[in-house]
DRENBA-231419 format. One record per residue: x, y, z of N, C-alpha, C, O in turn; residue in one letter. Coordinates in steps of 0.2 Angstrom, whole numbers, plus 5000, padded with zeros to 4 digits. Example, Ala and Ser with C-alpha at 12.3 -4.5 7.8 and 13.67 -1.06 7.14 Angstrom:
<rs>
506649725039506249785039506649845039507149835042A 506449895035506849955036506450005039506750065040S 
</rs>
This chain:
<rs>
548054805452548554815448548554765441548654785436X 548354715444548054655437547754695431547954695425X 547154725434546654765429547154815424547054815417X 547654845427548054895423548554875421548654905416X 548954825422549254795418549154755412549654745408X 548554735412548354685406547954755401547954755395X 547554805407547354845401547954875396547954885390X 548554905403549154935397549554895393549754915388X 549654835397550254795393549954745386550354745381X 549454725386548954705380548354715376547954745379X 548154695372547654695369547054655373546454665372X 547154605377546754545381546554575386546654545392X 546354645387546054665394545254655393544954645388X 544854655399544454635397543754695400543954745403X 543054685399542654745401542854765406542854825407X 542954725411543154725419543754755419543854775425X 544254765414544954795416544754855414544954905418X 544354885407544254935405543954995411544155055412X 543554955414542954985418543555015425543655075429X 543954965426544354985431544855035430545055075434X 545155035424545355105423545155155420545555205418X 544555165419544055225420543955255428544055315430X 543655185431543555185438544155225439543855275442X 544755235439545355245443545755295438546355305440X 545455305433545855355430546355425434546855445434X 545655435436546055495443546455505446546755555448X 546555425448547255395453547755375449548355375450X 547555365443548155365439548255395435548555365431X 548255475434548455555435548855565440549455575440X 548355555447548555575452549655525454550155555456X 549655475452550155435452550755445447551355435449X 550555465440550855475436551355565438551855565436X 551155615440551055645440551255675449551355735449X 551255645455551655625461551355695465551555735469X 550455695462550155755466549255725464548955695460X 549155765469548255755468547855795462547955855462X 547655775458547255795453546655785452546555725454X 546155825449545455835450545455845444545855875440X 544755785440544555775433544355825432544555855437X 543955865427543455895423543655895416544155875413X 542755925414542555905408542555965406542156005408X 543155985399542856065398543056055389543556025387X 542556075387542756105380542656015373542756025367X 542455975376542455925375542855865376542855805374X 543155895380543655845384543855825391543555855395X 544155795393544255765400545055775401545455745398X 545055835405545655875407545755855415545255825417X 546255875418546455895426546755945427547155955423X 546655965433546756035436547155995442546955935444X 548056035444548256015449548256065456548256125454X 548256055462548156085465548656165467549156165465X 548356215470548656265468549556255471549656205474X 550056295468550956305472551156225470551656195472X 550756205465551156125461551256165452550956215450X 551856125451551856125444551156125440550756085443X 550856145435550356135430550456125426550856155423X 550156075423550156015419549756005416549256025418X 549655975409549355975404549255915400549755875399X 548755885397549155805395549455835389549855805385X 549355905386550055905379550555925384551055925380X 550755945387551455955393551555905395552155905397X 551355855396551455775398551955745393552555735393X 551455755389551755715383552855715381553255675381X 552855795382553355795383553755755387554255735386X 553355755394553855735402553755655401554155615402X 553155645397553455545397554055535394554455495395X 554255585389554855565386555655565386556055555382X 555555585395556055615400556055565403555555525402X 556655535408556555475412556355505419556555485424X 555955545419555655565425554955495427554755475432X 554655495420554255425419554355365421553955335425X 555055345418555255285417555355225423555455165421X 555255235427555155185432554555135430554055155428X 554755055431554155025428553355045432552855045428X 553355045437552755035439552455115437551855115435X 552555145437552455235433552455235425552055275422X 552755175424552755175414552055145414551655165410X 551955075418551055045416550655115417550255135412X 550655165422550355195422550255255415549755265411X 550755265414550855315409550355285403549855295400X 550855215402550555175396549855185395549555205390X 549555155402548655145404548255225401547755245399X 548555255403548255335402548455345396547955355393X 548855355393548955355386548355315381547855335379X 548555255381547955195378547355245380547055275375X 547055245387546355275387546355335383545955335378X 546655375383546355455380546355435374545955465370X 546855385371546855375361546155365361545755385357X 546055275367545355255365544655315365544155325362X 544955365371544255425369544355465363543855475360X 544955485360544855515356544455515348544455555344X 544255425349543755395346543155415345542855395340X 542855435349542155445354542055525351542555565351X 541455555349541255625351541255645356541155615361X 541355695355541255745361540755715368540855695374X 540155715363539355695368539555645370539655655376X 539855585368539955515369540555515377540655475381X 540855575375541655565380541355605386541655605392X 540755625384540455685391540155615394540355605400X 539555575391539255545395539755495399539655475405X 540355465396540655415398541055455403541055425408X 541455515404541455535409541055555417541255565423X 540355555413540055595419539755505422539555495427X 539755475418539355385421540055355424540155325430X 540655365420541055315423541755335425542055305430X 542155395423542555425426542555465432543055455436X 541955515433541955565437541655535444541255495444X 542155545450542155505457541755555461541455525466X 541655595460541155665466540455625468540155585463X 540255625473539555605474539255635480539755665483X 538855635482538555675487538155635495537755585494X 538355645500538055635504537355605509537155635514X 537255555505536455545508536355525514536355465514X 536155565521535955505528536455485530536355435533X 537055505529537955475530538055415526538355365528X 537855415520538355355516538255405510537855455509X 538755375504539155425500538455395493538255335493X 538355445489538055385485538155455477538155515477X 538255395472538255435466537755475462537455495467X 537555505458537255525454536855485449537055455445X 536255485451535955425444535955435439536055485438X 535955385432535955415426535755465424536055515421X 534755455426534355495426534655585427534655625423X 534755575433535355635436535855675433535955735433X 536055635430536855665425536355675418536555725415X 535755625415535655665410535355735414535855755414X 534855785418534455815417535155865420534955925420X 535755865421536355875421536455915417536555985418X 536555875411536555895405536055895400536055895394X 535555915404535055935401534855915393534755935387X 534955835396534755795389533955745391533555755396X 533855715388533255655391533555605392533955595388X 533455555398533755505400533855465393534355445392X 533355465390533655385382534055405379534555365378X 534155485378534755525375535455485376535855445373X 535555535384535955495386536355405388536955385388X 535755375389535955315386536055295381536555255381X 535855305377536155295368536855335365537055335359X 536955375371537555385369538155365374538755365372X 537955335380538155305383538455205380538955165380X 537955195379537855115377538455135368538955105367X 538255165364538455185356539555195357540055185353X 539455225366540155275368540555195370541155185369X 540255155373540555085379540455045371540654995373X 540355045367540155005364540755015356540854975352X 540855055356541355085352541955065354542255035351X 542155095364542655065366542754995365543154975369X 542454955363542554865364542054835370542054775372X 541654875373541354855378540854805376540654795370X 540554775382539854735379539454775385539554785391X 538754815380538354845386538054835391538054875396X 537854765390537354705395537754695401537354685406X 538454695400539154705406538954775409538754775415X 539054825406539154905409538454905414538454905420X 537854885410537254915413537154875420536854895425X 537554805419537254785427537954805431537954775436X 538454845430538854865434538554945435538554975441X 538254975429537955035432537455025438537655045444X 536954985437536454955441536454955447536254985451X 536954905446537254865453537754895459537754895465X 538354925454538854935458538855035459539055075464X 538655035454538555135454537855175458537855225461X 537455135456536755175457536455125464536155165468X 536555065464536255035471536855015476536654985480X 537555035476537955015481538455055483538955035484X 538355115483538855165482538955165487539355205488X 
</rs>
């Protein structure tokens, strides 16, 4: 809660707080919103789908409902807060840029290897997207680096915590 607090409440969050609410974007949809939701990427953006016999939801239908005290409880407003901040900060980014930062650092799906759960490699998500891996990283590193990141940060949490510990 540390990570999301300092990422919504301040300017002083830092690559580790960013990363974690990426990491956790899902859950905090899912929280804001008092239902399960599933990211996707359509049209140049990072939307969710709520599951079927729930209200359907929109983040421009959001925007309205933050302004309702349906929100308004504190621990529900950092949320809102933190989700808001992110989407402004994507809506900096191009399209290409908000695709790969989705498919490297928001999108949670991974696949089963031998019974342990393991992600998609970079490699993987570029031939995905039918780019070449350098492609992809140069709009990965130009995307994480626009948001205030330092990439040197990113790449050994790619590395380390995505691609070898999943």
């Amino acid at each position: 809660m540390k990570s999301l607090e300092r990422f919504a409440l301040t300017e002083n969050y830092t690559n580790d707080d960013l990363l974690w609410v990426m990491r956790n974007y899902q859950n905090i949809w899912s929280r804001i919103l008092e239902t399960q939701v599933t990211l996707s990427f359509k049209d140049g953006e990072i939307d969710f789908e709520t599951p079927p016999k729930t209200i359907n939801y929109s983040k421009d239908t959001l925007r309205g409902c933050i302004q309702t005290k349906r929100t308004a409880d504190g621990e529900k407003a950092v949320y809102v807060i933190a989700a808001m901040k992110l989407d402004a900060m994507m809506k900096s980014l191009s399209p290409s840029q908000r695709e790969v930062i989705f498919w490297r650092l928001i999108d949670r799906s991974y696949t089963v290897v031998r019974n342990q759960k393991r992600y998609a490699s970079t490699r993987e998500l570029a031939e995905m997207l039918s780019i070449p891996n350098s492609t992809f990283r140069d709009r990965l590193i130009s995307a994480w680096e626009k948001l205030g990141g330092e990439w040197e940060m990113l790449r050994d949490y790619i590395q380390y915590v995505i691609e070898n510990n999943s």
